[in-house]
N, C-alpha and C positions, 0 to 999 in steps of 0.2 A: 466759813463756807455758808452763803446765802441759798444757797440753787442747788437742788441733788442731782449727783451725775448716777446715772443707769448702766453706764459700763462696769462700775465694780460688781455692782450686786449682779447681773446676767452674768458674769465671767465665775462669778463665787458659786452661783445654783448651778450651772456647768459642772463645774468641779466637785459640788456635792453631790448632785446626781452620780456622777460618775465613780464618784469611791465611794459613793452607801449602797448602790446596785452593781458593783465591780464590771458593768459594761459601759461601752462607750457612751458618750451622749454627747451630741452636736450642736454648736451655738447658730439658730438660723439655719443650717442646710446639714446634710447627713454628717456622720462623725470622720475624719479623715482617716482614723487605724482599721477601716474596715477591710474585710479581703477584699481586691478586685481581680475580676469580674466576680458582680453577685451572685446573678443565677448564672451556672448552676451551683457554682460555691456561696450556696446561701450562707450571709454569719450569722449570728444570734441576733436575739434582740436588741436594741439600741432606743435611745432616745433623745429629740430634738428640742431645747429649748426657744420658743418663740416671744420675744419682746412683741405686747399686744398696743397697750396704752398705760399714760403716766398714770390714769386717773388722779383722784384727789390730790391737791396739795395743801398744805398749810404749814403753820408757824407762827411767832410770835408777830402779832399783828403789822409793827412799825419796823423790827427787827430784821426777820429774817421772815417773813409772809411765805416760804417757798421752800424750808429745811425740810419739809417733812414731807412724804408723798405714800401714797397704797399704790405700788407699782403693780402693774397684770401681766402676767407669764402664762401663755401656752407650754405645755409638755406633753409633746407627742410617742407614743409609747409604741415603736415598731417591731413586728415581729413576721416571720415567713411562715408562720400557722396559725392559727386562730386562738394557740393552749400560747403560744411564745409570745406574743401580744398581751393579753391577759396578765401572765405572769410579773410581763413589763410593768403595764400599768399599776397592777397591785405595788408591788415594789418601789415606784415613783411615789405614788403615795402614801405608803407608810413610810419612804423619807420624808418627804414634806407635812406629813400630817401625825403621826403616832406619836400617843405623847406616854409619858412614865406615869404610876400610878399616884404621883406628887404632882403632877397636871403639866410638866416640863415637857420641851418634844425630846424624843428618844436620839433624835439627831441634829446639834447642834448647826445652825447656820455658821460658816465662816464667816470670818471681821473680814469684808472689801477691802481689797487693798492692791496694787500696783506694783509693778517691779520699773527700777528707775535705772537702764544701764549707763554707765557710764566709762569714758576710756583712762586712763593712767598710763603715761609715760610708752603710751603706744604697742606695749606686749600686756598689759595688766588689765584686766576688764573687773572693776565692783559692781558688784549688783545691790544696790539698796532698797530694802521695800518699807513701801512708802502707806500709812491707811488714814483713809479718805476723811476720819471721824464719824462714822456713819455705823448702824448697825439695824438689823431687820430684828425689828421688836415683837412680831407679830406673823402668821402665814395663817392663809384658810383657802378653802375651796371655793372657787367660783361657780366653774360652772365644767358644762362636760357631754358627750355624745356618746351616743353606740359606737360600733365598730365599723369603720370604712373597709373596704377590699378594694384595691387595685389590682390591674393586673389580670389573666387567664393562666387556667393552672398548664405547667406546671410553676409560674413565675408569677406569681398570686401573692402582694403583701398588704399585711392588715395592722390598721392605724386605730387606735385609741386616742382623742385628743383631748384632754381635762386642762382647765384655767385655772390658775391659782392668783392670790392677792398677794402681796408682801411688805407689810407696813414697815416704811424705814423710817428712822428718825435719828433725828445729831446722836454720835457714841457718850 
């Protein structure tokens, strides 16, 4: 692989967000297991992942000039009070950011990787998963806002938006 694809790694930080904060979190637009209608059955907090820019790329100069990239992720931290926001946000970031007293992060990146279905003899479905050779060697904080409020009460939601980096390079 010459060129880094951005599908694994957004689909992997989805997924980590999601099992290291045990709430939902949405790739690009809200999460689908949310209750509907919101209000007035508000649900908890959630969070949105937003693909921003590739930023940097590089690599072995002749080679592969393109293997390796600082990808930028928005994560929007939702909640329907100003404490359930907060909470989000903190949470988001001590997954992406908290590291062990050995300097490791507390929460391992998943290996990108892909599921490849395919059919057998027309009743039989394999699923093979496929990884990219790719692996985020690196995360840090970009950058980050106050709190937004949409909305009038009593249907009032409040946004935390922080940027994170994500240095990938060949596994």
């Amino acid at each position: 692989m010459t060129v880094l694809d951005r599908r694994p790694v957004a689909s992997a930080l989805v997924a980590m967000l999601a099992a290291s904060t045990a709430k939902p979190c949405g790739d690009n637009r809200v999460p689908p297991d949310l209750p509907q209608p919101m209000p007035p059955n508000k649900p908890g907090p959630y969070t949105v992942v937003h693909d921003i820019d590739t930023g940097d790329m590089w690599g072995a100069f002749l080679v592969a000039p393109d293997a390796c990239a600082d990808l930028v992720y928005q994560v929007d931290s939702v909640g329907y009070s100003p404490e359930q926001c907060r909470w989000m946000a903190d949470a988001s970031r001590r997954t992406l950011l908290a590291r062990s007293a050995s300097g490791a992060f507390q929460v391992a990146f998943p290996e990108p990787a892909y599921d490849e279905t395919t059919a057998y003899e027309a009743t039989t479905r394999y699923v093979t998963e496929h990884f990219y050779g790719i692996k985020v060697a690196d995360r840090a904080f970009d950058s980050g806002g106050g709190m937004e409020t949409e909305g009038k009460r009593p249907n009032e939601v409040f946004t935390i938006s922080e940027r994170y980096v994500l240095r990938v390079v060949p596994a």
